[in-house]
N, C-alpha and C positions, 0 to 999 in steps of 0.2 A: 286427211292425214291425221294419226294420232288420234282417230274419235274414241280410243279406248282410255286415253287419257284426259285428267282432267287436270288443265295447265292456270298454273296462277301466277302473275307476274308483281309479285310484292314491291311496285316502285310507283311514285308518284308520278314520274318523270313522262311527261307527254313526249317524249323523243325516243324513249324506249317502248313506249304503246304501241308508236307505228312501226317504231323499226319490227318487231314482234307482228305488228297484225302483217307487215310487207310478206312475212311466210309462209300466210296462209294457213294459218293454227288455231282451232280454238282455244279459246281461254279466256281470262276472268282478271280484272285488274285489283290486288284488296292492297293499298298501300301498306306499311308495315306501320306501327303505331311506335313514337318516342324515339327514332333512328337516334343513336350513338355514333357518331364516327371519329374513334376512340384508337390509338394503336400507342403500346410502346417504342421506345428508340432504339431498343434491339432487332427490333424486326428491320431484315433488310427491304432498303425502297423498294427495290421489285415486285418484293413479296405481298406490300399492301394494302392493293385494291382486292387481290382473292383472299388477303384475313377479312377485311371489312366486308366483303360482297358472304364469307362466310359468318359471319359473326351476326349479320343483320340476319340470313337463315336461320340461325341459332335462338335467336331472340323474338321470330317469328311470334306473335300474340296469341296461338292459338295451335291445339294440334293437328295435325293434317290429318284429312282423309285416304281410306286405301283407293289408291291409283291416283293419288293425284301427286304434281311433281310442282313444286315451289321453286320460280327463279326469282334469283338477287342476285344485280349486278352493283359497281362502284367504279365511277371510273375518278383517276388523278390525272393531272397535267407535270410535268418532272422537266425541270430546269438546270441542264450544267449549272455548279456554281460558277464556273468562272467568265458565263452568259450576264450574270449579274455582280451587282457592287458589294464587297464586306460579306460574302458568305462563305463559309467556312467548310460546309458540306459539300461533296463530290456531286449531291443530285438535292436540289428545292422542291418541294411538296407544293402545290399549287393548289387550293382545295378551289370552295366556291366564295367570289370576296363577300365580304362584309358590308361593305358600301362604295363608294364611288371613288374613292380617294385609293382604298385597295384594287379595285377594276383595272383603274387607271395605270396605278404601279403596275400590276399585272401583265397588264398590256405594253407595257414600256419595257420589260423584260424580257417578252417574249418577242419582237417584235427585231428583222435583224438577225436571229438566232434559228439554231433545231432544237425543238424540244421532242420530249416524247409523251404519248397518250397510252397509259394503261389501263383496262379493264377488267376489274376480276369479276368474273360468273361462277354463282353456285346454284347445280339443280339436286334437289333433297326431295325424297318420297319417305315413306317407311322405311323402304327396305334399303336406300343406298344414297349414298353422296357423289355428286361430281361437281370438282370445281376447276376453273384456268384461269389462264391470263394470257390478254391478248395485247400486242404491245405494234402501236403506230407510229413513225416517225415524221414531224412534219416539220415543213423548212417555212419561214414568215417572213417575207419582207420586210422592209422598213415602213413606216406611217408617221406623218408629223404630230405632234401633240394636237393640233386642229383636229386632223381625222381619226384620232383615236377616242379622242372626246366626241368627238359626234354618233360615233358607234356606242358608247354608253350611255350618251346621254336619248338615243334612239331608242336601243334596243333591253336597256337593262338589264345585262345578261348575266343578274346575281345570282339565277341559279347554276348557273354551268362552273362547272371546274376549268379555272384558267382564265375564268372571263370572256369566254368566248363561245361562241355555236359556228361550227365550219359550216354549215350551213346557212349564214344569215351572210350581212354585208361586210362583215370582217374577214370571213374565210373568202368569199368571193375578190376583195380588194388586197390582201396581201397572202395568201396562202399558195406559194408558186409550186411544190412538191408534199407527194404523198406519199411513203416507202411503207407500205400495208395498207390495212383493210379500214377504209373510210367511213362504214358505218362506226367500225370500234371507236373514231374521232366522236362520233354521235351522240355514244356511249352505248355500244351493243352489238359486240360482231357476231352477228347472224349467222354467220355462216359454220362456224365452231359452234352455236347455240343450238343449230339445227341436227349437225352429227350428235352432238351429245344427247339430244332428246332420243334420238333413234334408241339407241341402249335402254330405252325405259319402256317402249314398248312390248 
């Protein structure tokens, strides 16, 4: 499938490698150099992850070849304020923490609550752009400060937005409902990645 294209996935992110190679596609992994993930306060949350998943296309280091289609994805984690203490906005931006002490928070906010998982995909060739957003809602149980600490202090999961990998021992121990597509949790709904590819053949 798609041997006419030549597919490049500009992420570092070993969880979107495989979600991506799960489809059976060729293609070529060149991280992007110098990511920004940069947004103004006008842009509404929704909007987000497909600015940022577009903006890192934009900023791709290099120009493309004919036939070949460059994905960038970005996924955020998104918090009711009123899930959390003293926040003033209708929805918290969750990126990837910082250190241990942000993880932590992290996890203490989410934890009990629904939040929501967006990811924006952008595929760019020459000749066209497509981008979306793919939006998962998931529901968290509660976890004692012990078990929460044990999963950061395990697994370190400072690259993930939200602090967390639903596929590790966190999603397994408190992640009781899924309302959409759980690769998107991963960070990469495949399944919208793969329709969208089709139009570039």
């Amino acid at each position: 499938m798609f041997d006419n294209l030549k597919i490049t996935l500009a992420s570092a992110s070993p969880r979107r490698r495989d979600l991506l190679a799960g489809l059976d596609v060729p293609f070529t992994v060149e991280p992007a150099k110098d990511e920004k993930e940069a947004f103004t306060d006008d842009i509404p949350w929704r909007e987000v992850p497909e600015f940022l998943a577009r903006h890192k296309s934009d900023s791709f280091h290099r120009e493309l070849e004919p036939g070949e289609v460059l994905i960038t994805a970005d996924t955020l984690v998104f918090l009711p304020a009123w899930a959390a203490k003293d926040l003033p906005e209708p929805m918290i931006i969750l990126g990837k923490p910082a250190d241990r002490d942000e993880a932590l928070t992290m996890l203490r906010e989410l934890c009990g609550h629904t939040h929501y998982v967006l990811t924006g995909v952008c595929l760019r060739s020459l000749d066209k752009t497509i981008s979306f957003t793919d939006t998962t809602e998931v529901d968290v149980d509660r976890l004692t400060e012990e078990e929460i600490a044990y999963y950061v202090d395990t697994y370190r999961p400072y690259d993930k937005a939200g602090a967390y990998g639903v596929q590790e021992w966190f999603g397994y121990a408190s992640i009781g409902t899924i309302r959409g597509s759980f690769y998107n949790v991963m960070g990469l709904p495949v399944h919208k990645l793969f329709a969208a590819l089709k139009s570039f053949e």
